[in-house]
C-alpha positions as MATLAB code, in Angstrom:
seq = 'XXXXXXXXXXXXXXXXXXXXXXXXXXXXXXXXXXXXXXXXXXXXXXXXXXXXXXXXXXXXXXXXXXXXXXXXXXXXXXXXXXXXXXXXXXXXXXXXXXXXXXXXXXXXXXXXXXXXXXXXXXXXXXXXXXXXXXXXXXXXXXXXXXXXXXXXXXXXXXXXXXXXXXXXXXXXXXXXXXXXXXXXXXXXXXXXXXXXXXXXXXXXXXXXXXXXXXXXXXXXXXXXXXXXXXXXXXXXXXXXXXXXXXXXXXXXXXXXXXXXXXXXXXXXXXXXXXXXXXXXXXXXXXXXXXXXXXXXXXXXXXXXXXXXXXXXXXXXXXXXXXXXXXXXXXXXXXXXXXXXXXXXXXXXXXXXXXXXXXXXXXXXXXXXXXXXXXXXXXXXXXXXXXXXXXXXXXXXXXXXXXXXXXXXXXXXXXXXXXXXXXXXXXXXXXXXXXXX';
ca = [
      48.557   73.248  171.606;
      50.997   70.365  172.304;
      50.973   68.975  175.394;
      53.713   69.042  178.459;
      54.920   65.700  179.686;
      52.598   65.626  182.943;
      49.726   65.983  180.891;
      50.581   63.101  178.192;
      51.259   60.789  181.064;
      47.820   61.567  182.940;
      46.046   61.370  180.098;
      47.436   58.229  179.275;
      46.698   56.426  182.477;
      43.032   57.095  181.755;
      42.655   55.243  178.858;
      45.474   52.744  178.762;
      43.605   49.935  177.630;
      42.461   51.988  174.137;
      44.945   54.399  173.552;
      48.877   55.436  173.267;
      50.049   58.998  174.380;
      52.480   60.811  172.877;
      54.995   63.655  174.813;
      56.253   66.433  172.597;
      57.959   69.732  173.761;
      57.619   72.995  172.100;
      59.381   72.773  169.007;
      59.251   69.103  167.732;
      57.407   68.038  164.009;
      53.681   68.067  163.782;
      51.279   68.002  161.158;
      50.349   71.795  161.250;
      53.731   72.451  160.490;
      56.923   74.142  162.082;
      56.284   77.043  163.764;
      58.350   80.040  165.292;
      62.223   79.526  165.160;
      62.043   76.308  163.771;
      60.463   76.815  160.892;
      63.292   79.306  160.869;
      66.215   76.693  159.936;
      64.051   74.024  158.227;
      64.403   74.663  154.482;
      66.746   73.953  151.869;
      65.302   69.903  151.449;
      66.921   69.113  147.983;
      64.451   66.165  147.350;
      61.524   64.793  149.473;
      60.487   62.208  147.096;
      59.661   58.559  148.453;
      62.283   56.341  147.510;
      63.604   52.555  148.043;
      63.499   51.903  151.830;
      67.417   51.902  153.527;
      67.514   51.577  157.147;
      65.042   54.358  158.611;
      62.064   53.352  160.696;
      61.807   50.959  164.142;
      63.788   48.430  165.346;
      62.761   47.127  168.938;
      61.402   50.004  169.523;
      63.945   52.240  168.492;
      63.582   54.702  165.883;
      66.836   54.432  163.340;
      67.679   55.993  160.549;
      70.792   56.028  158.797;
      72.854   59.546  157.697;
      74.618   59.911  154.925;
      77.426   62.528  154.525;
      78.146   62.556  150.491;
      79.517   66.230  151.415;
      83.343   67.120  150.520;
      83.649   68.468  154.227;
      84.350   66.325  157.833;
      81.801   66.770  159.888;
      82.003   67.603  163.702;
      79.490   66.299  166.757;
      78.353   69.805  168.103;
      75.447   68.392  170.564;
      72.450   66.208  171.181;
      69.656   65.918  173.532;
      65.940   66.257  173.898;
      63.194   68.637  174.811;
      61.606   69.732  177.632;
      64.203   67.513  179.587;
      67.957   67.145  180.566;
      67.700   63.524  179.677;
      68.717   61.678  177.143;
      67.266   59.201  174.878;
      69.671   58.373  172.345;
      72.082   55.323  172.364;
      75.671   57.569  172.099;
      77.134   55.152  170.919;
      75.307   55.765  167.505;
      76.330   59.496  167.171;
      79.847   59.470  166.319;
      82.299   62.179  166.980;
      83.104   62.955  163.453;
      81.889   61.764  160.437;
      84.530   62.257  156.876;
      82.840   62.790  153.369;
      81.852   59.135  152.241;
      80.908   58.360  155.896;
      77.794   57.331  156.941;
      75.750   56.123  160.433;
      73.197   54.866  161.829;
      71.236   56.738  164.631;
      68.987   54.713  167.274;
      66.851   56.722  169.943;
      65.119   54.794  172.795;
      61.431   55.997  173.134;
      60.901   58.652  175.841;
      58.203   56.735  177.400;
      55.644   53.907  176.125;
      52.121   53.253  177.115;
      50.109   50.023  175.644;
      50.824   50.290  171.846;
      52.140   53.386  171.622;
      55.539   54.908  171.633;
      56.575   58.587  173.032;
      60.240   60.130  170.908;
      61.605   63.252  172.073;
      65.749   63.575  170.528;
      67.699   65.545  167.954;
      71.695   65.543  167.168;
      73.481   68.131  165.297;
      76.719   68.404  163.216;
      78.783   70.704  162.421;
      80.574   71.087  158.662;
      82.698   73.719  157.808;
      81.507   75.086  154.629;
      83.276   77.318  151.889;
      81.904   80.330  153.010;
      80.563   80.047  156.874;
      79.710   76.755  159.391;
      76.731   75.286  158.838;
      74.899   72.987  161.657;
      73.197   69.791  160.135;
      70.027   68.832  162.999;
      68.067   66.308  163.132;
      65.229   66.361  165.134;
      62.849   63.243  165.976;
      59.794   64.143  168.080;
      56.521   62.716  168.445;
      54.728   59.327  168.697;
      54.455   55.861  166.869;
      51.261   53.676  167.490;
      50.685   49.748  165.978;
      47.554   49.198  166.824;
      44.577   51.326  168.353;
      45.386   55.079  168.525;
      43.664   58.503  169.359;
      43.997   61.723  167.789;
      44.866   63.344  171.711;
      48.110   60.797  171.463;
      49.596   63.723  169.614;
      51.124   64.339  166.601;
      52.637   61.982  164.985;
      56.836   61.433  164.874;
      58.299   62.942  161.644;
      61.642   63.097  161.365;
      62.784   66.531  160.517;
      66.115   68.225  159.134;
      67.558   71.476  160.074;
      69.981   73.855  158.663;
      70.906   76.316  161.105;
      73.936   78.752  161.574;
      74.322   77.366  165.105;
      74.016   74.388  167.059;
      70.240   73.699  169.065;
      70.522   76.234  172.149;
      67.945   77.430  174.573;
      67.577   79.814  177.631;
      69.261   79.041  180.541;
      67.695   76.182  183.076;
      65.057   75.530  180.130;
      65.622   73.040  177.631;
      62.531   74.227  174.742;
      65.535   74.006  171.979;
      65.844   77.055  169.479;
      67.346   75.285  165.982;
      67.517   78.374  164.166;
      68.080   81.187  162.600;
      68.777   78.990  158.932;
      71.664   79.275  157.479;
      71.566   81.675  154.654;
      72.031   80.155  150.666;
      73.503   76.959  152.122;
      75.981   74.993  150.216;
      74.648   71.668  151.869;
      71.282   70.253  151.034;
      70.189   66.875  151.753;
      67.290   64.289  150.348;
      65.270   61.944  152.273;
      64.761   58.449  152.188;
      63.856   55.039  154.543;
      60.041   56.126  154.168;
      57.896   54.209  157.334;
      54.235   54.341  158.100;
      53.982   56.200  161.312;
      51.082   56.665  163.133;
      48.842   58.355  162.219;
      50.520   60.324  159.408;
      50.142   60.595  155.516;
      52.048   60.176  153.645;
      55.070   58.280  155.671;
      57.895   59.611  157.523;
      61.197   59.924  155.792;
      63.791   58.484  158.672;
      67.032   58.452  156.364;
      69.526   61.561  155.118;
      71.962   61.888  152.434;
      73.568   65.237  152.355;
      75.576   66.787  149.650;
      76.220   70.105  148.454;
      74.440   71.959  145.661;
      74.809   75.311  144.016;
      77.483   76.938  141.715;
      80.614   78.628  143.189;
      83.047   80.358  141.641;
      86.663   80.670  144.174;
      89.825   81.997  143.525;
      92.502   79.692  144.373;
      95.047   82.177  145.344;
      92.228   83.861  148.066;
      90.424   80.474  148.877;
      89.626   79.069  152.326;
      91.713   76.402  153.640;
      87.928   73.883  153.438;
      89.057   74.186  149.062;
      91.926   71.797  149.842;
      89.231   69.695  151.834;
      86.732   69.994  148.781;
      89.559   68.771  146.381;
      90.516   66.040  148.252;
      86.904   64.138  148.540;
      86.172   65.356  145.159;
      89.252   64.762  142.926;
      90.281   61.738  143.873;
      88.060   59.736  142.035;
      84.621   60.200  143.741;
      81.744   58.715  142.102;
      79.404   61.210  139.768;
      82.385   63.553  140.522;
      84.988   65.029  137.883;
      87.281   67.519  137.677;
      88.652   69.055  134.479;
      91.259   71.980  133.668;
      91.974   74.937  131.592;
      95.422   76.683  131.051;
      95.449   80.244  130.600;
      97.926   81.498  128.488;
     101.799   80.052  128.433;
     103.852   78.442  130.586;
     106.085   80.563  132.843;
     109.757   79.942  132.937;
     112.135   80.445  135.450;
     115.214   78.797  137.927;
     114.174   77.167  141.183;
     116.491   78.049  144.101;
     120.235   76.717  144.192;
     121.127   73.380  146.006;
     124.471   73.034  147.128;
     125.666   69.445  145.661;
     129.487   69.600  146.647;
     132.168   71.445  148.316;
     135.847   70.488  146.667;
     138.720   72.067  148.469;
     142.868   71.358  146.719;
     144.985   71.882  150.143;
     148.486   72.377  150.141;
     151.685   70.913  152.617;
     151.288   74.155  154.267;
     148.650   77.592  154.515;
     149.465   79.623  151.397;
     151.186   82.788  151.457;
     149.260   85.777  152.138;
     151.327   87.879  149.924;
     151.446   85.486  147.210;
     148.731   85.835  144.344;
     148.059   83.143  141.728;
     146.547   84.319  138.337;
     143.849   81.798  137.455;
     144.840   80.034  134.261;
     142.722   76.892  131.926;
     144.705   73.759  133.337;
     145.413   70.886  130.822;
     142.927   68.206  130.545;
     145.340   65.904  132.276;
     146.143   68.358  135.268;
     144.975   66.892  138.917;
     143.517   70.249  139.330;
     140.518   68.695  137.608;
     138.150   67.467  140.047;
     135.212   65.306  138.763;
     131.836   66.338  140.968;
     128.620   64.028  140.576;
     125.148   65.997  140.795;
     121.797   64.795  141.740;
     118.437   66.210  141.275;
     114.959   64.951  141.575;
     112.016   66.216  138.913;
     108.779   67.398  141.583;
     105.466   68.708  141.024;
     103.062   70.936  143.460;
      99.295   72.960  142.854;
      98.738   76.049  144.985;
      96.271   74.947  146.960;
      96.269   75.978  150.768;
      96.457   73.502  153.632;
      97.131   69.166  153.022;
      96.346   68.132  149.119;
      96.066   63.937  149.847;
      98.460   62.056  147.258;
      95.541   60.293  145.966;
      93.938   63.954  145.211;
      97.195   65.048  143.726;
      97.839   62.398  141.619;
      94.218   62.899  140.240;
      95.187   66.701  139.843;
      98.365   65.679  138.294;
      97.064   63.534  135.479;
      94.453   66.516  134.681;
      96.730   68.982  134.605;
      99.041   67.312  132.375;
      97.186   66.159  129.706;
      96.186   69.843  129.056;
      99.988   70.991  129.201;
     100.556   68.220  126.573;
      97.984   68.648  124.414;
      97.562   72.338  124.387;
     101.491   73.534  124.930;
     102.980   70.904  123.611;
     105.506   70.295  125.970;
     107.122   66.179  125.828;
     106.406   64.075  128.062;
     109.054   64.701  130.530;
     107.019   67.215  132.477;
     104.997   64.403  134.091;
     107.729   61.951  134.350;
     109.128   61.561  137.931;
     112.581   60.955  137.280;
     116.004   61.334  139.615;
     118.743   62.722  137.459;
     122.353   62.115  137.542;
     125.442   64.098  135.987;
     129.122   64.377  136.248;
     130.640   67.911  136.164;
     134.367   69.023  136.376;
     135.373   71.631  137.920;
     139.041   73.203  138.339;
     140.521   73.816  142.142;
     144.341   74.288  141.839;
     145.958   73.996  145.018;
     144.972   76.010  148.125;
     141.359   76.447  146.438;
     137.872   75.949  147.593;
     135.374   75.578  145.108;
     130.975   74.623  145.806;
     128.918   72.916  143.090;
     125.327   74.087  142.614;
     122.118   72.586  141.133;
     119.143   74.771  140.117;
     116.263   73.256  138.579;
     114.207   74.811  135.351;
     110.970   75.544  136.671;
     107.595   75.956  134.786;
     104.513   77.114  136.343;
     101.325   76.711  134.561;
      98.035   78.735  135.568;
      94.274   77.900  134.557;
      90.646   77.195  135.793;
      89.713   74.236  137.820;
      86.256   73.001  137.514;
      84.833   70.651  139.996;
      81.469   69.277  139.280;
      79.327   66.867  141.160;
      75.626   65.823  140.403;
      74.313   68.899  142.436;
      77.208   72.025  142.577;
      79.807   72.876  139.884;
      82.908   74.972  141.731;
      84.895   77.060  139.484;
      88.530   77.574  140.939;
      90.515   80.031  139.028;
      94.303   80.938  139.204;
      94.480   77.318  140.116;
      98.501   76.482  139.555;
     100.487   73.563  139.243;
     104.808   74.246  139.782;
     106.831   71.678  138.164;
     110.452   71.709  139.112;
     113.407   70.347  137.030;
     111.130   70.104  133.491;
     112.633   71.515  130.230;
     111.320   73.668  127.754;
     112.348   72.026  125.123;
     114.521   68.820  123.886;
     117.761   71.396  123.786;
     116.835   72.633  126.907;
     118.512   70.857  130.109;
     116.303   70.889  133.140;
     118.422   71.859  135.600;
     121.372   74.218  135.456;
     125.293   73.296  137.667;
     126.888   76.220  138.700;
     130.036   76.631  140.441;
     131.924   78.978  142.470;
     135.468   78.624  143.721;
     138.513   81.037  145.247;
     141.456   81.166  146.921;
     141.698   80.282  150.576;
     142.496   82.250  153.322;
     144.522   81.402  155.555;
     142.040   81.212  157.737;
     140.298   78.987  155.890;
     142.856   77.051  155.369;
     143.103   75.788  159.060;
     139.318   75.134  158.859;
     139.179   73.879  155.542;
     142.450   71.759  155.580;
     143.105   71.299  159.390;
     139.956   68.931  159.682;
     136.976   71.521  159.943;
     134.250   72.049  157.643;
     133.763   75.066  155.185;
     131.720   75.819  152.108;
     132.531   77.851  149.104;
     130.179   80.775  148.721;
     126.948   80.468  146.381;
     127.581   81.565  143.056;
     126.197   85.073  141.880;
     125.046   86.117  145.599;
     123.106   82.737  146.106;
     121.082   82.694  142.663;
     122.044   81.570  139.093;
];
């Protein structure tokens, strides 16, 4: 039965000289194991091996450890404190707010209390990450005692660090602070594996004090369904991660089709005077010489996109990019123009006799090219299918231009006349209704 803080400290005062004491609450480590709703969220350890020491164990008197977040997922500060107490023991300043995938920190938490050579712990922390399918809370609990020198079994059980995976953050009934850090989370997507092994009092083998999490698993998403975290999974995973890679698959051909119109130019021809409104004009092929013949220069830019909700990271979509492409080229056989970024440039005419408005479009080819993205890492593989990458202003082929000019033009009101040719503004109507 683990022992309240009143009756650590009186026990310690009568044998100060020989003996540490330890003060643990109701749910902290011990060597009998977890027990109630804390063995609840404690599984899911992906390795417990002993392995090269990093940062965990003391440090003038504080307990450290360092946490490693090797997870594709931003993590969020959803608490920390201690048990059996409103107090805290941990320096703050060690627990930062948010922690991005490649991050990592250092935790340091004062003892509770110390008595000769022994050293009381009582803290946990817990983060929140935003998983594919649900949140999951990351605790970290540190409770129980430390002793460098002479030590009794009734200084209580000794501190080992212990790792939670929970479906909320720590809580516990109101005015009582014996921490719940359950229920677990259900198939989790992040594991962890421990390192920074220390001897602690008076356990065996030593205490892991160090964390690295990363996900593990298979998952299979559709990207056309997918939570906005996929876009945060593709941008700490494809963009060049180490142990990471990402690979593609089309599925069938490329789709074909006309991107929406961009109005390049409005050419108006006006008159000494607004033309007749009973007068009609049959349209007729001017010479090549005529001034009718307006010369119209068009611009277009070449872009690229993947249909993936929320903010793709240009370092992520370049990585995308490069994937995609070299399975267009080599399986569709499309040239080498589809990954070029290029700003095109061309010179139309277009006839306006007098007392005419004419507008110059631009529509860029489009191809759209569908297939499986496969995202694997040392411990998950994620499938993404229907993932799609748009690329505007490509061409099928070397006869092919890759964007169309269309024009529209008519005779001018009157009306439009005094806006057109009086010094307002007025465009000519989009050709076909607005599309090509």
């Amino acid at each position: 039965m683990r022992m309240r803080v009143a009756a650590v400290v009186a026990a310690a005062a009568a044998c100060l000289a020989v003996a540490s004491v330890l003060v643990t609450s109701a749910l902290g480590a011990s060597t009998s194991g977890p027990s109630g709703a804390s063995a609840a969220g404690r599984p899911h350890q992906v390795n417990a091996r002993p392995s090269r020491h990093l940062v965990g164990g003391f440090d003038n008197d504080y307990a450290t450890g360092k946490i490693v977040n090797l997870t594709p997922y931003t993590w969020t500060l959803a608490g920390s404190g201690a048990n059996d107490t409103n107090v805290q023991f941990w320096d703050t300043s060690s627990l930062p707010a948010t922690v991005k995938p490649g991050q990592s920190f250092t935790y340091k938490l004062r003892p509770q209390a110390s008595y000769a050579t022994t050293r009381m712990y009582n803290g946990w922390f817990s983060y929140r990450a935003d998983a594919l399918n649900h949140a999951e809370y990351l605790t970290v609990d540190l409770e129980g005692s430390h002793c460098w020198f002479i030590c009794l079994s009734r200084d209580g059980p000794p501190l080992v660090p212990t790792v939670y995976n929970a479906t909320q953050a720590p809580h516990h009934p109101a005015g009582r602070f014996i921490y719940d850090f359950g229920p677990a989370t259900a198939n989790p997507e992040i594991g962890w594996t421990a390192q920074g092994y220390e001897k602690v009092w008076p356990n065996t083998p030593d205490s892991a004090f160090d964390f690295t999490f990363q996900t593990k698993g298979t998952y299979t998403l559709d990207a056309s369904k997918a939570p906005p975290q996929l876009s945060a999974l593709i941008n700490a995973m494809c963009a060049g991660a180490k142990d990471t890679s990402c690979s593609f698959t089309k599925n069938g051909d490329i789709h074909w089709g006309i991107g929406d119109l961009d109005q390049q130019a409005t050419v108006k021809s006006c008159g000494a005077k607004p033309p007749d409104a009973l007068r009609t004009r049959a349209r007729r092929e001017p010479p090549a010489d005529s001034p009718d013949w307006h010369a119209v220069s068009v611009e277009a830019k070449r872009t690229r996109s993947v249909s993936v909700g929320g903010s793709i990271t240009a370092s992520a979509e370049l990585e995308l990019f490069e994937v995609i492409d070299a399975e267009v080229s080599a399986k569709i056989g499309v040239e080498h123009e589809w990954s070029d970024t290029k700003t095109f440039e061309k010179t139309t005419r277009i006839d306006v006799p007098q007392d005419w408005v004419a507008g110059v479009w631009s529509a860029p080819v489009v191809g759209k090219v569908s297939g499986t993205l496969v995202v694997t890492t040392k411990l998950a593989t994620y499938t993404i299918t229907n993932f799609e990458e748009t690329a505007s202003g490509v061409s099928k082929d070397l006869t092919t231009p890759a964007f169309d000019i269309m024009t529209s033009s008519h005779e001018m009101t009157a009306k439009q006349y005094q806006t057109l040719c009086a010094g307002g503004s007025a465009g000519a109507p989009p050709p076909n209704g607005g599309r090509g």
